[in-house]
C-alpha positions in Angstrom: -32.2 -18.5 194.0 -30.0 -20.9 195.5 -28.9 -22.9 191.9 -28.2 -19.2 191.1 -26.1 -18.6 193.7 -24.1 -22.0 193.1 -23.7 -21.4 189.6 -21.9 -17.8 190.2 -19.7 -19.6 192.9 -19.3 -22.6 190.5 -18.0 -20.5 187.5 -15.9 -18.0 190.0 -14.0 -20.9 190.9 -13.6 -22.7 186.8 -11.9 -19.1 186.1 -9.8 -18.5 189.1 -8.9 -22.3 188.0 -8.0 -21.1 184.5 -6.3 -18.0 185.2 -3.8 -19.4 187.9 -3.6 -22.5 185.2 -2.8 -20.0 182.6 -0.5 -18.4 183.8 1.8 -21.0 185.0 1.2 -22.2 181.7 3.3 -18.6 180.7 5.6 -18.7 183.4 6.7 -22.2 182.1 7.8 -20.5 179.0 11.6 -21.5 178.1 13.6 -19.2 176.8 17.3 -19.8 174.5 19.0 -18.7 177.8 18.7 -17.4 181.0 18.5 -13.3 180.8 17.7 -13.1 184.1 21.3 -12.7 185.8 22.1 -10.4 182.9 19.0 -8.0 183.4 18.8 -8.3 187.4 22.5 -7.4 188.1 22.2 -4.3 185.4 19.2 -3.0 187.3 19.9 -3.5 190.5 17.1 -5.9 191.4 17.0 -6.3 195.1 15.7 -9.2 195.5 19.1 -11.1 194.4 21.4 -9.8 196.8 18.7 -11.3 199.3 20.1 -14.8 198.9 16.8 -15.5 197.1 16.2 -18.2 194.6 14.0 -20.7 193.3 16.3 -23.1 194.1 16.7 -22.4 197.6 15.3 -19.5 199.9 17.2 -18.1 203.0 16.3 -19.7 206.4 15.1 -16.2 207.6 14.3 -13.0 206.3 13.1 -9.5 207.3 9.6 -9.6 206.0 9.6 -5.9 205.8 12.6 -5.4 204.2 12.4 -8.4 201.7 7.9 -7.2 200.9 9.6 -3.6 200.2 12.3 -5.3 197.9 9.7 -7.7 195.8 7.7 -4.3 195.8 10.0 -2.0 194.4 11.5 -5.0 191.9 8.2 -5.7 190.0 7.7 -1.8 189.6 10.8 -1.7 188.0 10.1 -4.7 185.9 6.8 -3.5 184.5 8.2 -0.2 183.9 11.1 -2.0 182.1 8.7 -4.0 180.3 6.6 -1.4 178.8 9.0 0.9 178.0 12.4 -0.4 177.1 12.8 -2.3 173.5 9.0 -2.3 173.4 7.7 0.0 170.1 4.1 -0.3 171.2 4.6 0.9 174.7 1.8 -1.4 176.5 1.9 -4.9 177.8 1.4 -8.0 176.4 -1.8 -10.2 177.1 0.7 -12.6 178.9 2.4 -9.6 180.8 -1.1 -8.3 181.7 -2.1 -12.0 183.1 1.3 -12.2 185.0 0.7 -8.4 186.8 -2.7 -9.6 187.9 -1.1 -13.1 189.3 1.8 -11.2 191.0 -0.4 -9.0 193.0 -2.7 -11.7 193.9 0.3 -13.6 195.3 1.5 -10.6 196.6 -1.4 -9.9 198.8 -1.9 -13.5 199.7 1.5 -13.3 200.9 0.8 -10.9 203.7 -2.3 -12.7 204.5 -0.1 -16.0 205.0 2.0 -14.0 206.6 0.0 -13.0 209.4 -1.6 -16.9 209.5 1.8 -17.5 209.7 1.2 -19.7 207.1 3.6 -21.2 203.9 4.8 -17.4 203.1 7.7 -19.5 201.3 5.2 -20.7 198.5 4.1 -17.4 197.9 7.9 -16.0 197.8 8.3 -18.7 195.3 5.6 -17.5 192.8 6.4 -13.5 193.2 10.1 -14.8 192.2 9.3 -16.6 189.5 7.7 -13.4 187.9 9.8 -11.4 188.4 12.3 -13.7 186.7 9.9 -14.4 183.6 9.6 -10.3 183.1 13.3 -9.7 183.8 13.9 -12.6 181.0 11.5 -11.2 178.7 13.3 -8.0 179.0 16.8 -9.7 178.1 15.2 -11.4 175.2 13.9 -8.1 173.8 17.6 -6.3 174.1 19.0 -9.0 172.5 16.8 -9.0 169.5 17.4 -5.2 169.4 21.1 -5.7 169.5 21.4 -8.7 167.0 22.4 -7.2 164.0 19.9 -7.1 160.9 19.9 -10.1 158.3 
């Protein structure tokens, strides 16, 4: 019973290793420029105007306020993503993956939040989602507006 037992925990942990591995993996993706600005000012992603960055967060935020503004930004992402320039109309296996990670980040983010623990880290990931689907959005107008060879 008990090698049973450490064998679940043992291969829980190997593929919550993978997955977070994995995805990173995606969101390390390059692409042949930055679509991000482009697609974030053209929908109004809220998260921008926050001060917000990879490169360097605010000193302080309104939890609320800034939780409500990741919120609403990733449902307008994913709806983006499945819906505009996308002739299938369902996400990607890489898409999929990313959802999954941004709401386990998401909710770990209001755990560390009341730990009071590295809520930056967190911010971080959610960010870099966001910019990866708002990218991936860009490079699918583009390709739709490049002219047929």
């Amino acid at each position: 019973m008990i090698a049973a037992v450490l064998i679940l925990v043992l291969s829980s942990a190997m593929c919550c290793f993978y997955f977070r591995v994995t995805c990173q993996e995606i969101l390390h993706r390059r692409f042949e420029r930055e679509y991000f600005y482009a697609i974030a000012s053209a929908n109004l992603l809220g998260f921008q105007s926050l001060g917000f960055s990879p490169e360097g967060l605010a000193a302080t935020f309104d939890y609320a306020e800034l939780r409500q503004t990741l919120h609403c930004d990733y449902r307008r992402l994913t709806f983006l993503l499945k819906n505009a320039t996308n002739i299938d109309l369902c996400y990607s296996t890489a898409e999929r993956f990313l959802m999954v990670y941004f709401r386990w980040h998401f909710f770990s983010w209001a755990m560390r939040h009341l730990l009071k623990i590295e809520e930056r880290r967190a911010i971080l990931r959610l960010i870099s989602v966001l910019q990866y689907f708002a990218n991936v959005i860009g490079r699918r107008v583009e390709l739709c507006r490049a002219p047929a060879a």
